[in-house]
N, C-alpha and C positions, 0 to 999 in steps of 0.2 A: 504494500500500500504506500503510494507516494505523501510523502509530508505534505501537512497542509498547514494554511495561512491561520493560525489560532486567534491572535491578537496583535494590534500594533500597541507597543508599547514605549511610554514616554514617562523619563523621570520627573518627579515633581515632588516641589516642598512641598507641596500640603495637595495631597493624592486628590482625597473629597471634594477640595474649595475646588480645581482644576477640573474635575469632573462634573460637576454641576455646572460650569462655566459651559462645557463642550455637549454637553446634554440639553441645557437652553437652545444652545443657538443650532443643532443637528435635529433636534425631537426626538433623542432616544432615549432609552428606560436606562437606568444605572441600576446597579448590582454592588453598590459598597463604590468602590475604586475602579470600577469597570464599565462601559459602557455596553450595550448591546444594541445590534441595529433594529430597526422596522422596515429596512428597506432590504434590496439586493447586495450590501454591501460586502456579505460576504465573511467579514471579520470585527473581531470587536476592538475597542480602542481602553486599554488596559492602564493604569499610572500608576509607577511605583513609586514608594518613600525613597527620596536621597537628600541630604543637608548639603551637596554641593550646588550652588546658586551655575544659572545658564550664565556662560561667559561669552559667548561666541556662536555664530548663527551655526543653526541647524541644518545636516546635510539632506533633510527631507521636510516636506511640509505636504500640509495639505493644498488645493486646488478647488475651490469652494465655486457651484454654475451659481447662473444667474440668468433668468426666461425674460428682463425686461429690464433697461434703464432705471425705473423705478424701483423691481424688485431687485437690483442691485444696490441701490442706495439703502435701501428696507435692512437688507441683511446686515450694511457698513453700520448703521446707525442700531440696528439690535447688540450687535456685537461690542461696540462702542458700550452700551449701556448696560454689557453685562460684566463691564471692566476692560474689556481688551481695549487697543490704541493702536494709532496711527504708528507705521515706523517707513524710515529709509532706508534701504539695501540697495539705492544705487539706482533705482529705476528712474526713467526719463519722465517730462513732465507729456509727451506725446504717449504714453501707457495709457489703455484704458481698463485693467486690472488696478485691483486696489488692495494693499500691499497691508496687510495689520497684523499684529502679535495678541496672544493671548494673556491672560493678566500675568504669567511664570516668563512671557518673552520670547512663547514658541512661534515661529512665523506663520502663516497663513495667506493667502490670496483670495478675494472674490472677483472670479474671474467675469466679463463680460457678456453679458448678453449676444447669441448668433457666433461662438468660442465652435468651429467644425469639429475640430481633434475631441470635444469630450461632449458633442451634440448628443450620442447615445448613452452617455451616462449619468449619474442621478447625482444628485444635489452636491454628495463630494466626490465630486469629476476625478480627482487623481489625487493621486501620493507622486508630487514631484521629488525627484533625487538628487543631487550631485552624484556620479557614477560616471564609469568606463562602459562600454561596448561590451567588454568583459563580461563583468557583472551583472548588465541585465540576459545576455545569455543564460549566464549561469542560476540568474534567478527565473527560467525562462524554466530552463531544465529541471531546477529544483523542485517548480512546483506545479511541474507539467501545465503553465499557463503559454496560451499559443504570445509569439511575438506578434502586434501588432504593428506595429511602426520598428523600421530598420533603419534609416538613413543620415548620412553623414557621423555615423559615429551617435548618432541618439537613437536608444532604444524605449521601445516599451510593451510592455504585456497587461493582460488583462484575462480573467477567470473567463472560463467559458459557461458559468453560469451569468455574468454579468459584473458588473458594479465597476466603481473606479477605476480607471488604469494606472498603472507605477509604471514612471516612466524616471529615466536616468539622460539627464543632457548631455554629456561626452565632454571633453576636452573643451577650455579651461575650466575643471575645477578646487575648490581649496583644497587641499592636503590639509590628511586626516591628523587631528590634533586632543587624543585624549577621548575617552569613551565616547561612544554615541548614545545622545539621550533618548535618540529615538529609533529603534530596534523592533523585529522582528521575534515573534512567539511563534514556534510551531509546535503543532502535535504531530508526533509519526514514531513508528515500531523502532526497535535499537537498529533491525538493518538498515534504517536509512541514514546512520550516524556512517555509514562507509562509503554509502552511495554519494552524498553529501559532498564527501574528504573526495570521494574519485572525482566529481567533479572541479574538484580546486577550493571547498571550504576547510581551512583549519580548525583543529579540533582545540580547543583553550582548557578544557578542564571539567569538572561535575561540581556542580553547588551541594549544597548540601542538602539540598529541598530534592536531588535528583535530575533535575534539569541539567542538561546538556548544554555545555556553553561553546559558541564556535564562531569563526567570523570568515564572511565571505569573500571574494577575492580581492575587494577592495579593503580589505580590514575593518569592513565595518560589524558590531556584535551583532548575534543573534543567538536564541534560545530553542531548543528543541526540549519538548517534555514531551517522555517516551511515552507511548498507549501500549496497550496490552492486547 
């Protein structure tokens, strides 16, 4: 059985305050520290306790649609009001994406209204990456999601039951500096801790909870918790 996408997971001072924020503004049920979708989405969106504060942007974010001008400003201004804020990462003032952080400083985008690349997907359009070519292959194979987009060194895949796409923009990106806050949960049998390694993930070690700790070719972390 090939591993599957459990949870994304992202650290956070304060797991609940951060969960609540991201359950307002998606409409999904929470579970303590976790969210769970109502929609196709596929996987749940997990926060775990960490005391180290975000110092530096995030190699992934979310990718939030928008069906109209107005319901684009609707969501900026909901978002706004449940703590998040305005930030700059450099975008031009000719963008018509709108660039904001969650109240911990995680980044986010609500993307444009008539956006072709995530027309077919639901309200959070994608998990964008910093990544290699590499990588989204590798994440292509791992979790038997067809590649949808190949070009110029940008990849991206998407569940063949639907929901978001993760996609990874290629070359120039930051070099990787110190854990990633925002990582990948799978559930899958122990043989897929080999199958994994043959594709090019390293294997980092066992927690103590039993989870499988490993990082993909980019050195970025990810978590497998073994099923039975």
């Amino acid at each position: 059985m090939t591993a599957t996408l459990h949870a994304l997971c992202f650290d956070a001072n304060d797991p609940r305050g951060l969960a609540r924020f991201w359950a307002a503004l998606l409409g999904w049920e929470t579970d303590g520290d976790t969210l769970v979708p109502d929609d196709d989405t596929g996987f749940r969106i997990r926060f775990a306790a960490t005391a180290e504060t975000k110092s530096r942007k995030n190699h992934a974010h979310f990718d939030l649609t928008s069906e109209s001008l107005e319901d684009q400003r609707r969501i900026v201004a909901k978002a706004l009001e449940l703590g998040g804020r305005h930030i700059d990462i450099g975008q031009g003032p000719e963008e018509e994406h709108v660039v904001l952080a969650d109240p911990e400083g995680n980044e986010f985008c609500v993307i444009e209204p008539g956006n072709t690349f995530l027309a077919e997907c639901g309200f959070v359009g994608a998990l964008a990456c910093d990544g290699s070519q590499e990588v989204g292959y590798f994440w292509s194979k791992a979790l038997d999601w067809p590649l949808v987009w190949d070009r110029d060194q940008e990849t991206a895949i998407r569940s063949p039951h639907g929901g978001p796409k993760i996609t990874w923009g290629g070359p120039p990106f930051d070099a990787k500096t110190g854990r990633s806050r925002v990582r990948f949960d799978l559930l899958g049998p122990q043989v897929e801790i080999d199958r994994l390694v043959s594709l090019g993930a390293t294997h980092l070690g066992i927690k103590e909870s039993g989870q499988v700790e490993m990082a993909d070719p980019d050195g970025n972390e990810f978590s497998v918790v073994l099923s039975r």
